[in-house]
LOMAR-539965 format. One record per residue (C-alpha): residue number from 1; residue in three letters; x, y, z. Coordinates in nm, 3 decimals. Example, Ala and Ser with C-alpha at 12.3 -4.5 7.8 and 13.67 -1.06 7.14 Angstrom:
REM LOMAR-539965
NODE    n  res        u        v        w
NODE    1  ALA    1.230   -0.450    0.780
NODE    2  SER    1.367   -0.106    0.714
***
This chain:
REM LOMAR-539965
NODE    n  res        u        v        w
NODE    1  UNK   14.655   15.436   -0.593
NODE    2  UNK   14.386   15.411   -0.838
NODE    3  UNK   14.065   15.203   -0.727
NODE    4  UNK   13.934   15.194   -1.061
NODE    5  UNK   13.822   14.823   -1.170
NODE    6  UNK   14.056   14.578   -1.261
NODE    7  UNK   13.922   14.408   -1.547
NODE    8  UNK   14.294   14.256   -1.722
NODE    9  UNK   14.323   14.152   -1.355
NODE   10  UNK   14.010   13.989   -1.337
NODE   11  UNK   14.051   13.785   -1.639
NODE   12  UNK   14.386   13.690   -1.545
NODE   13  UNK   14.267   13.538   -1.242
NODE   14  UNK   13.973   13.396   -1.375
NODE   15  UNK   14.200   13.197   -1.667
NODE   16  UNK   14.424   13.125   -1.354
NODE   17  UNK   14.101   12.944   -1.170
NODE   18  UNK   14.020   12.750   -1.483
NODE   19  UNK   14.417   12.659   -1.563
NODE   20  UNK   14.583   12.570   -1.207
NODE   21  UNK   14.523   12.355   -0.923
NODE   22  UNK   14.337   12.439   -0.661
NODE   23  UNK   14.547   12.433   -0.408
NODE   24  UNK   14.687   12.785   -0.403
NODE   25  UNK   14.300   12.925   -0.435
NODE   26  UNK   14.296   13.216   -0.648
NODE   27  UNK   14.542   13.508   -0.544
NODE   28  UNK   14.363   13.846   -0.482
NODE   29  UNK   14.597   14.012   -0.715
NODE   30  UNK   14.748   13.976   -1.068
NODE   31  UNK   15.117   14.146   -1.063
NODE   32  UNK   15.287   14.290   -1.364
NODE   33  UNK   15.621   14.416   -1.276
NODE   34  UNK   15.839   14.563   -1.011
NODE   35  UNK   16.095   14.798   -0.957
NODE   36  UNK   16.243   14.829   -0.630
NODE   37  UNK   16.013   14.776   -0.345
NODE   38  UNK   15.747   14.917   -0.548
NODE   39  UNK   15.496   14.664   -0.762
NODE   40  UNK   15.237   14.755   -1.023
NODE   41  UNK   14.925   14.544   -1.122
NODE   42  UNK   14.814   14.424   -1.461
NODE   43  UNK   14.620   14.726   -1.433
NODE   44  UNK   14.855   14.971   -1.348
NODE   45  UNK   14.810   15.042   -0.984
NODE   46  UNK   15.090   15.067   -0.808
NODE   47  UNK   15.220   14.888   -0.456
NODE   48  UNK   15.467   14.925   -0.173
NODE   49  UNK   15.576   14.540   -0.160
NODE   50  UNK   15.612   14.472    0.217
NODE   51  UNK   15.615   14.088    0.168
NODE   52  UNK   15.877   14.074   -0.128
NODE   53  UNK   15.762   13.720   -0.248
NODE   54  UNK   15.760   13.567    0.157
NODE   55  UNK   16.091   13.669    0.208
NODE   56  UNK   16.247   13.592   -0.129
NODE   57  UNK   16.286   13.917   -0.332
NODE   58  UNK   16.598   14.011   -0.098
NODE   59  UNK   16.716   14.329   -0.366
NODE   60  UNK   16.342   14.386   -0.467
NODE   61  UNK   16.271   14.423   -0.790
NODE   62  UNK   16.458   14.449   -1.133
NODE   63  UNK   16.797   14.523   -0.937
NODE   64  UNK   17.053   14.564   -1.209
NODE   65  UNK   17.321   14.386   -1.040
NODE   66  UNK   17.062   14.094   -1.061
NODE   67  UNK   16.918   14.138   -1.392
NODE   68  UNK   17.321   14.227   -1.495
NODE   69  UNK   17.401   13.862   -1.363
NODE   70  UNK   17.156   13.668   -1.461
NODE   71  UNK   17.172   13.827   -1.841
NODE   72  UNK   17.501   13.764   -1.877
NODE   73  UNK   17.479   13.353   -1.755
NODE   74  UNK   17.249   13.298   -1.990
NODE   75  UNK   17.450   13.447   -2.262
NODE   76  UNK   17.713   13.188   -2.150
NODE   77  UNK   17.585   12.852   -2.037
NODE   78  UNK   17.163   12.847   -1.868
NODE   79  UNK   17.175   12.457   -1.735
NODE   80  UNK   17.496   12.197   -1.719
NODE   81  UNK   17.296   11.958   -1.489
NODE   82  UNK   17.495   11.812   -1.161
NODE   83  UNK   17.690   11.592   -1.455
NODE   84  UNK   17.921   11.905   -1.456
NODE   85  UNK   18.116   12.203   -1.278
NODE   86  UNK   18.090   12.521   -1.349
NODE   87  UNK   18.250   12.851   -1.206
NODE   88  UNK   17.946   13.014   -1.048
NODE   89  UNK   17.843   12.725   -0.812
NODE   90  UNK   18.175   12.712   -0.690
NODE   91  UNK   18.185   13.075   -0.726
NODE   92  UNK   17.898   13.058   -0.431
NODE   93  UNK   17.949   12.766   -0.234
NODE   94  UNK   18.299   12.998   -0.157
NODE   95  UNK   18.088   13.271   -0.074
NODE   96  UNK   17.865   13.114    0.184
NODE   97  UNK   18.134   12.960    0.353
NODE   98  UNK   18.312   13.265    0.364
NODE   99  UNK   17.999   13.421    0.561
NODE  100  UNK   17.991   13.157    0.776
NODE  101  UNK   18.370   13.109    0.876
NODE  102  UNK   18.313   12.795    0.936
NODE  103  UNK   18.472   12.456    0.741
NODE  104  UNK   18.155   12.412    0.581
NODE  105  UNK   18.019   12.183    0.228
NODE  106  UNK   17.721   12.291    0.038
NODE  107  UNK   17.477   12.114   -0.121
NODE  108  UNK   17.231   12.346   -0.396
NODE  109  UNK   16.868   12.289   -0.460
NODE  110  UNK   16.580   12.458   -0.564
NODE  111  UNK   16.398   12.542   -0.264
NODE  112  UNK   16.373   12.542    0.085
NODE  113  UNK   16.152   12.257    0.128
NODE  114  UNK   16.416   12.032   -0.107
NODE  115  UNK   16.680   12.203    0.107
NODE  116  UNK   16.547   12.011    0.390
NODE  117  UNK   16.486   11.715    0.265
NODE  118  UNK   16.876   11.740    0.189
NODE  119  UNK   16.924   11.770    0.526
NODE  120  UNK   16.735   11.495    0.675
NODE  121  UNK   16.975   11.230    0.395
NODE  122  UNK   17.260   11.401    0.543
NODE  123  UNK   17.169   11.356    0.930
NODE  124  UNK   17.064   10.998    0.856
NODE  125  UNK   17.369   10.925    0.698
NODE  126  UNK   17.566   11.101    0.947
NODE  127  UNK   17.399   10.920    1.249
NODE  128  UNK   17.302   10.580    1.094
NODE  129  UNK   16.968   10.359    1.177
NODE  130  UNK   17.054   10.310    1.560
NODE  131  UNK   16.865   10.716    1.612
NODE  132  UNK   16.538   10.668    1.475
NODE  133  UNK   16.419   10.990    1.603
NODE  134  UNK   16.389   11.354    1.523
NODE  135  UNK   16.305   11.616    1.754
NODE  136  UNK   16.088   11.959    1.616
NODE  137  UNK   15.873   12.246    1.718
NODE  138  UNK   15.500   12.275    1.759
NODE  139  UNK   15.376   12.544    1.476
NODE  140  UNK   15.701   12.517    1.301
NODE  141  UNK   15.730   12.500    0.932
NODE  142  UNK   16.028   12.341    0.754
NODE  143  UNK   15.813   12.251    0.378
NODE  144  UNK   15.533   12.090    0.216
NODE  145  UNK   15.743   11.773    0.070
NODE  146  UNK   15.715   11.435    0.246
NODE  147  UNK   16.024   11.447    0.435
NODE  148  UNK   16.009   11.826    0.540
NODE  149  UNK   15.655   11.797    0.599
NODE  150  UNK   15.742   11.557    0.856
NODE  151  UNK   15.944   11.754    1.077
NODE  152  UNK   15.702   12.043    1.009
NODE  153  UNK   15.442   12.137    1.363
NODE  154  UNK   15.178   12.296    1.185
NODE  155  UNK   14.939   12.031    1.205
NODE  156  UNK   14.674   12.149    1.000
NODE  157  UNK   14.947   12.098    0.662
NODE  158  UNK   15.091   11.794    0.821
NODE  159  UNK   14.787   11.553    0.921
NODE  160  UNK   14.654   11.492    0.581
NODE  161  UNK   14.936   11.330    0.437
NODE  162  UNK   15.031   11.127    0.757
NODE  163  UNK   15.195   10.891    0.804
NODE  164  UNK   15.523   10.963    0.725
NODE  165  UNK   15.813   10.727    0.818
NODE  166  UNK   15.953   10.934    1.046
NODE  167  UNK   15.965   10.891    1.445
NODE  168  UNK   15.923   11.271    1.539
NODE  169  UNK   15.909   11.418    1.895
NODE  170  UNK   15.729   11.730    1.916
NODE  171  UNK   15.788   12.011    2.177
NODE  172  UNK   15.707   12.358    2.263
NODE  173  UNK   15.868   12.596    2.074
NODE  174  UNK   16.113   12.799    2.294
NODE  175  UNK   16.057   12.579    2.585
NODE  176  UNK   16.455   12.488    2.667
NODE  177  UNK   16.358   12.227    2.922
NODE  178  UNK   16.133   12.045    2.750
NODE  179  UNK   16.364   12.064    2.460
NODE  180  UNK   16.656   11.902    2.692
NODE  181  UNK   16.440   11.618    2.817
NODE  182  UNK   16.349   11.507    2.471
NODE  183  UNK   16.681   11.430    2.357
NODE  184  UNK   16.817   11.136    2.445
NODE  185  UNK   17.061   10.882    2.211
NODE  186  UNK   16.743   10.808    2.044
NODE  187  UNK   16.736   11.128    1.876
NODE  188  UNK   16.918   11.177    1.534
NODE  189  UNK   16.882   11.539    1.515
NODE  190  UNK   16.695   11.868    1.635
NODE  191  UNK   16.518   12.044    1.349
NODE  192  UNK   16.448   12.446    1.461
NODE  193  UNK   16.389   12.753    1.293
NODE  194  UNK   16.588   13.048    1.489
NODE  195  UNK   16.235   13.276    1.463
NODE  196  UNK   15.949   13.077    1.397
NODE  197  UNK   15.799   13.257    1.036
NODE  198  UNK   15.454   13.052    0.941
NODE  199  UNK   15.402   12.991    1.262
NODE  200  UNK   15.370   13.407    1.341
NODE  201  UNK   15.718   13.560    1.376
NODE  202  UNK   15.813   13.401    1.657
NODE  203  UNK   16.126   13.466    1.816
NODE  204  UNK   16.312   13.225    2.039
NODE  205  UNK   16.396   13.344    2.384
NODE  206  UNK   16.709   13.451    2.477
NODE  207  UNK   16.940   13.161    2.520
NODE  208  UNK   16.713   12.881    2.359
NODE  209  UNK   16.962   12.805    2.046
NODE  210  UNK   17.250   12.772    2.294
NODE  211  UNK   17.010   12.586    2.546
NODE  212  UNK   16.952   12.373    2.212
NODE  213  UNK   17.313   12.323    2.110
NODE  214  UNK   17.458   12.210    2.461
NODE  215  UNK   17.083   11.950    2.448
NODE  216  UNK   17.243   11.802    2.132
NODE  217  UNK   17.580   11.799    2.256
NODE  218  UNK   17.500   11.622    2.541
NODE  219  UNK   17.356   11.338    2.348
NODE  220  UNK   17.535   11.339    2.070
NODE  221  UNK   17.239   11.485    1.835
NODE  222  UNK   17.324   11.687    1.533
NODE  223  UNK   17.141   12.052    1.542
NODE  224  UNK   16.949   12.143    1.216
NODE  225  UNK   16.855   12.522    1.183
NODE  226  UNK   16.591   12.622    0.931
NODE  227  UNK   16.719   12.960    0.776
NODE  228  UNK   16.512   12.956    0.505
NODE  229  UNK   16.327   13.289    0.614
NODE  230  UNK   16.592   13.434    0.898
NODE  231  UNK   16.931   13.424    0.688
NODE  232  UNK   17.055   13.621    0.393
NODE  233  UNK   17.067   13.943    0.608
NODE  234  UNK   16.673   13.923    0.682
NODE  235  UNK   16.711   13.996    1.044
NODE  236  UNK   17.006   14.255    1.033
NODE  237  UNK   17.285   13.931    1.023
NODE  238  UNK   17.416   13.733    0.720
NODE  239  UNK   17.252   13.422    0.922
NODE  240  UNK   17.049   13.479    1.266
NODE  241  UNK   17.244   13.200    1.438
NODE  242  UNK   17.543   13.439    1.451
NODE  243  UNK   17.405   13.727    1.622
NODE  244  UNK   17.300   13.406    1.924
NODE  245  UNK   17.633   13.276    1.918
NODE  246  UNK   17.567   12.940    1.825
NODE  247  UNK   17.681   12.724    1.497
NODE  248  UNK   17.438   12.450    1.361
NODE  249  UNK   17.566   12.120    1.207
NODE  250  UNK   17.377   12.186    0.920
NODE  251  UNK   17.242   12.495    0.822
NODE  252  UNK   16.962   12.547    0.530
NODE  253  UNK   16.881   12.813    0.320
NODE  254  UNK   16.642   12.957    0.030
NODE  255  UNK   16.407   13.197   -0.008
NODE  256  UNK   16.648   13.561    0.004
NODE  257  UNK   16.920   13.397   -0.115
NODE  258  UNK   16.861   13.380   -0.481
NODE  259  UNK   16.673   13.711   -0.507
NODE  260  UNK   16.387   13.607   -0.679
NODE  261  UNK   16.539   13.300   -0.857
NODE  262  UNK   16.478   12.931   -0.734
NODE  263  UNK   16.771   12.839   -0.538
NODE  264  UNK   16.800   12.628   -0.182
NODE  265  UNK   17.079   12.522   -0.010
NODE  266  UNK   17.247   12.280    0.259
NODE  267  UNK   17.548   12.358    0.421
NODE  268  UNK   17.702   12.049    0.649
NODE  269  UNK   17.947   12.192    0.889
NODE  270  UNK   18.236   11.979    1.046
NODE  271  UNK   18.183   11.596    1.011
NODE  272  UNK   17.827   11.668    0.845
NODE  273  UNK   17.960   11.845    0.543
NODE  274  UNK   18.125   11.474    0.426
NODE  275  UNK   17.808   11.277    0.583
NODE  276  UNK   17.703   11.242    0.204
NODE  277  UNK   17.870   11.019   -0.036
NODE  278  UNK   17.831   11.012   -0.432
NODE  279  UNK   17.519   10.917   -0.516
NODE  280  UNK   17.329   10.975   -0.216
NODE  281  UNK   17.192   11.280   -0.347
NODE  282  UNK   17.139   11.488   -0.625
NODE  283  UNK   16.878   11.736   -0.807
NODE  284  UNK   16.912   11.752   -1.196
NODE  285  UNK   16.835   12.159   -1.151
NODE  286  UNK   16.976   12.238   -0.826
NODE  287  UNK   17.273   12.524   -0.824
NODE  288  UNK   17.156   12.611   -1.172
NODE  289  UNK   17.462   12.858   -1.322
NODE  290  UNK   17.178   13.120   -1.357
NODE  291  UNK   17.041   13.111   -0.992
NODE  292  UNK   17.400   13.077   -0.861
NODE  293  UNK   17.452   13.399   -1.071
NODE  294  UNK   17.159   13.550   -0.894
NODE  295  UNK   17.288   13.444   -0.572
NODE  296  UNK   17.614   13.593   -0.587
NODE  297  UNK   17.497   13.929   -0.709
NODE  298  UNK   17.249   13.921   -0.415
NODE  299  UNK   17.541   13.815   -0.148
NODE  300  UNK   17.785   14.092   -0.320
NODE  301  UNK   17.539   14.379   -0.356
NODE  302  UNK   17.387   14.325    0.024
NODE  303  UNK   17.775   14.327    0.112
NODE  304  UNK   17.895   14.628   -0.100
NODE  305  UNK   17.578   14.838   -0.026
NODE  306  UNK   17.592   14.759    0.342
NODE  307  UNK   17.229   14.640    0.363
NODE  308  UNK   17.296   14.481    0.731
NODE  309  UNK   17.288   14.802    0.884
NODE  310  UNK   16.988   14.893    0.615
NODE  311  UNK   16.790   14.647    0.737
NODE  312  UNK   16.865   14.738    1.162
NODE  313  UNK   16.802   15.071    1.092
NODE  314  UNK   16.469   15.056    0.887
NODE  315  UNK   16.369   14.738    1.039
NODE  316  UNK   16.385   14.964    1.373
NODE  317  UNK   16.176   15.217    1.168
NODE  318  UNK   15.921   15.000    1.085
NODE  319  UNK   15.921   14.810    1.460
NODE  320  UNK   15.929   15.127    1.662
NODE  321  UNK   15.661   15.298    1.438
NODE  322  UNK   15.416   15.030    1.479
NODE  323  UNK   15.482   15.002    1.854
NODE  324  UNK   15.407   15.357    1.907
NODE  325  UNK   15.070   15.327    1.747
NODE  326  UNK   14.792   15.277    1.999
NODE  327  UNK   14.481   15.133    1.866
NODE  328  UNK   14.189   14.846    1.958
NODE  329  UNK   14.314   14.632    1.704
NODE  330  UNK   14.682   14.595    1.745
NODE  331  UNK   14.822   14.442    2.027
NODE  332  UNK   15.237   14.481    1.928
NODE  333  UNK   15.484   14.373    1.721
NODE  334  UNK   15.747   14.114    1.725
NODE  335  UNK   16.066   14.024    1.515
NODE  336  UNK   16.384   14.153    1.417
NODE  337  UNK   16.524   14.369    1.157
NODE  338  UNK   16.322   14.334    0.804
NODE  339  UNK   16.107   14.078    0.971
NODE  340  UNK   15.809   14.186    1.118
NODE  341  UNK   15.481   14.050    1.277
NODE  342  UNK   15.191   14.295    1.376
NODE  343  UNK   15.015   14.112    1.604
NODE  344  UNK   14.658   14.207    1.614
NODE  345  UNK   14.377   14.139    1.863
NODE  346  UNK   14.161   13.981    1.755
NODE  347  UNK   14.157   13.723    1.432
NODE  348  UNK   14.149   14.017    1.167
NODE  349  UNK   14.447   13.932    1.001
NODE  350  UNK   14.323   13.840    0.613
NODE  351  UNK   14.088   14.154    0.608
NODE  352  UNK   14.405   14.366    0.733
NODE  353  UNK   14.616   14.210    0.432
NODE  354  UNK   14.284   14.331    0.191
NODE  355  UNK   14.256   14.703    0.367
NODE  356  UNK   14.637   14.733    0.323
NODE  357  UNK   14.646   14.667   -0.041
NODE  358  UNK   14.400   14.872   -0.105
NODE  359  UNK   14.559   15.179    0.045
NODE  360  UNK   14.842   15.044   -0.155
NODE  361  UNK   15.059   14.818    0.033
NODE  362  UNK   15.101   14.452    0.029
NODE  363  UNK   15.120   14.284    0.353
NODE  364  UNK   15.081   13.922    0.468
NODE  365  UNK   14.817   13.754    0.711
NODE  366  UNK   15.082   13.502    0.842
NODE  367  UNK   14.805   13.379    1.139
NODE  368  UNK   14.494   13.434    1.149
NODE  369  UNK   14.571   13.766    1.387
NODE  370  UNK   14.967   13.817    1.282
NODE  371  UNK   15.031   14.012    1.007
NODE  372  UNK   15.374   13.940    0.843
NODE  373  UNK   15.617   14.239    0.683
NODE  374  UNK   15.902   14.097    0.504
NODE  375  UNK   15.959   14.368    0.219
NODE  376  UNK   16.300   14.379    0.028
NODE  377  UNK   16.649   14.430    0.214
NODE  378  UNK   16.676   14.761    0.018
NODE  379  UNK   16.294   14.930    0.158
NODE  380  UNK   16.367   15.282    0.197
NODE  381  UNK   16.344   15.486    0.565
NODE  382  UNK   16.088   15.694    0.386
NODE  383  UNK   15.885   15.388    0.250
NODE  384  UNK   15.850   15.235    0.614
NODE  385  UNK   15.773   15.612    0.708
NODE  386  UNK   15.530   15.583    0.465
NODE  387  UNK   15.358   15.263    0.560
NODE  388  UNK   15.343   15.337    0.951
NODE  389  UNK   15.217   15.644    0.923
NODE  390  UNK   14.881   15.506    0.666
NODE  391  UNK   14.869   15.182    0.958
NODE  392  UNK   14.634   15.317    1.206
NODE  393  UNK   14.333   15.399    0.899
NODE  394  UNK   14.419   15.059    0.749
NODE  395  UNK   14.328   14.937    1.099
NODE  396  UNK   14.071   15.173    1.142
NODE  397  UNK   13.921   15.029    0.821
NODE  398  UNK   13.888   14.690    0.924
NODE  399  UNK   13.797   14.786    1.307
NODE  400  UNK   13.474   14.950    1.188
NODE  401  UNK   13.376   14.717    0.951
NODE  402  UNK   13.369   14.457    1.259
NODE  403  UNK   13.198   14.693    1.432
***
């Protein structure tokens, strides 16, 4: 990769500090375009994309089935609003519940976060005013709206904007007994993610989602899983529930789903798909015909091209690989398939992300010492080849520099 200056970059970010809010700082890096897993700058240097939008750009970039779908919907109809049917949300509502195997009812959004927020109307409904409670995880993350941000353990986001209206128990993530003695018929619903993703690519333990189900069972609590980041194939299943064995009441999704389009959804399963009655809920843009488009392609490509087994196999790559490596600053790696978390030693994170991109790959400091790989569904066994092998200078790099 060239390290010449950047000066379109530059003024593209500078226009972008004088334009936007502040709230997203400025980013490091102005992107052009994208093909595949690879990115290039708006000066022409080129990337291996190992964060694919935080888990969104599920095909990478510019896949034709995508760009084929989406072209074609808006040639046809762009936006009917919710006042309307049309073929490709029902075209995808089919799909997911086809994945799932479960009698299931979906309700589109834009994003995760709105998702959510669907899903805390429809356990309300479901369980009425007598279970004022909800129950979430410490350094979980289920959105930045009010209602999501409620149920969300990362206190730093949270505190500002307290309070919130909401009567939340908070407990250890992964912690099954603690999780068991906080439900009681108080408690409306659990809200858990199966691997915690802001909060450093957790995983659960072994056994903690069933732990959780039979907790809810027992007092008659719905169970709320956050697959915003862990489904659409991200950890080598359709939905990382599956692979534990355990089915949610209501199930959320964004993020990989829509490939690199806005699209959320909430899928009720059982007696929580018809908690919602007309005109509890709507979203003018939500299940657009051109993200549903974008959706299906995504769900039909990953399923004709076999990506599951792409993502265990180069996922195992990538895991393996960075395992192997033995230096000061990197203390392991956690996750599963395409979902990765280098966990470092000490709090180097943010100047790892700035070594790796510029040896040319773009990485994510998740926590201050986890860095986060989430790259496309499609990344290549010679691209994560690629990546391990340049780890151990990137690391190097930074090491020194402390030093």
């Amino acid at each position: 990769m060239s390290q010449s200056t950047q000066p379109v970059g530059e003024a593209l970010r500078k226009r972008f500090e004088a334009a936007m809010m502040g709230n997203h700082g400025v980013p490091p890096l102005a992107l052009a375009r994208g093909e595949g897993s690879l990115v290039w700058d708006a000066d022409g240097n080129r990337y291996l994309d190992l964060i694919a939008g935080i888990a969104v750009s599920a095909l990478g970039h510019a896949h034709p089935a995508v760009v084929a779908a989406v072209s074609a919907q808006v040639r046809q109809i762009a936006h009917t609003s919710n006042l309307f049917v049309h073929e490709p949300g029902v075209l995808l509502a089919e799909k997911l519940r086809g994945l799932l195997h479960e009698q299931a009812r979906v309700f589109f959004s834009n994003s995760g976060t709105e998702a959510n927020e669907a899903a805390l109307k429809v356990v309300r409904r479901r369980q009425g005013k007598g279970r004022p409670v909800f129950v979430a995880a410490e350094h979980s993350f289920h959105g930045r709206t009010m209602g999501a941000l409620a149920v969300t353990g990362k206190e730093s986001i949270r505190a500002p904007f307290e309070p919130f209206g909401f009567d939340v128990r908070w407990v250890s993530y992964g912690d099954a007994a603690a999780l068991a003695d906080a439900v009681d018929d108080r408690v409306a619903a659990v809200f858990l993610e199966p691997t915690q993703g802001e909060g450093g690519v957790v995983p659960a333990p072994p056994g903690y989602l069933a732990a959780a189900r039979r907790a809810c069972d027992a007092a008659g609590a719905l169970l709320v899983l956050d697959e915003i980041q862990s489904g659409i194939g991200r950890t080598g299943a359709w939905f990382a529930h599956q692979a534990e064995g355990v089915t949610p009441d209501v199930l959320t999704l964004a993020k990989g789903l829509g490939g690199g389009l806005p699209i959320g959804a909430c899928i009720g399963f059982g007696e929580a798909g018809s908690a919602l009655a007309a005109g509890d809920h709507g979203s003018t843009f939500g299940g657009n015909p051109v993200a549903c488009a974008a959706a299906l392609a995504v769900l039909n490509t990953i399923e004709s091209d076999d990506l599951l087994k792409n993502v265990k196999a180069v996922g195992e790559t990538l895991a393996s690989g960075i395992a192997a490596i033995d230096h000061p600053l990197l203390s392991g790696v956690r996750g599963s398939g395409l979902w990765l978390g280098a966990v470092l030693t000490q709090q180097q994170a943010p100047q790892v992300t700035t070594a790796a991109r510029q040896a040319g790959f773009l990485v994510n400091a998740v926590q201050p010492d986890v860095v986060r790989l989430a790259p496309p569904l499609i990344l290549t066994q010679a691209e994560a080849t690629g990546f391990v092998e340049a780890l151990p200078a990137i690391l190097t790099q930074v090491y020194e520099q402390k030093a």
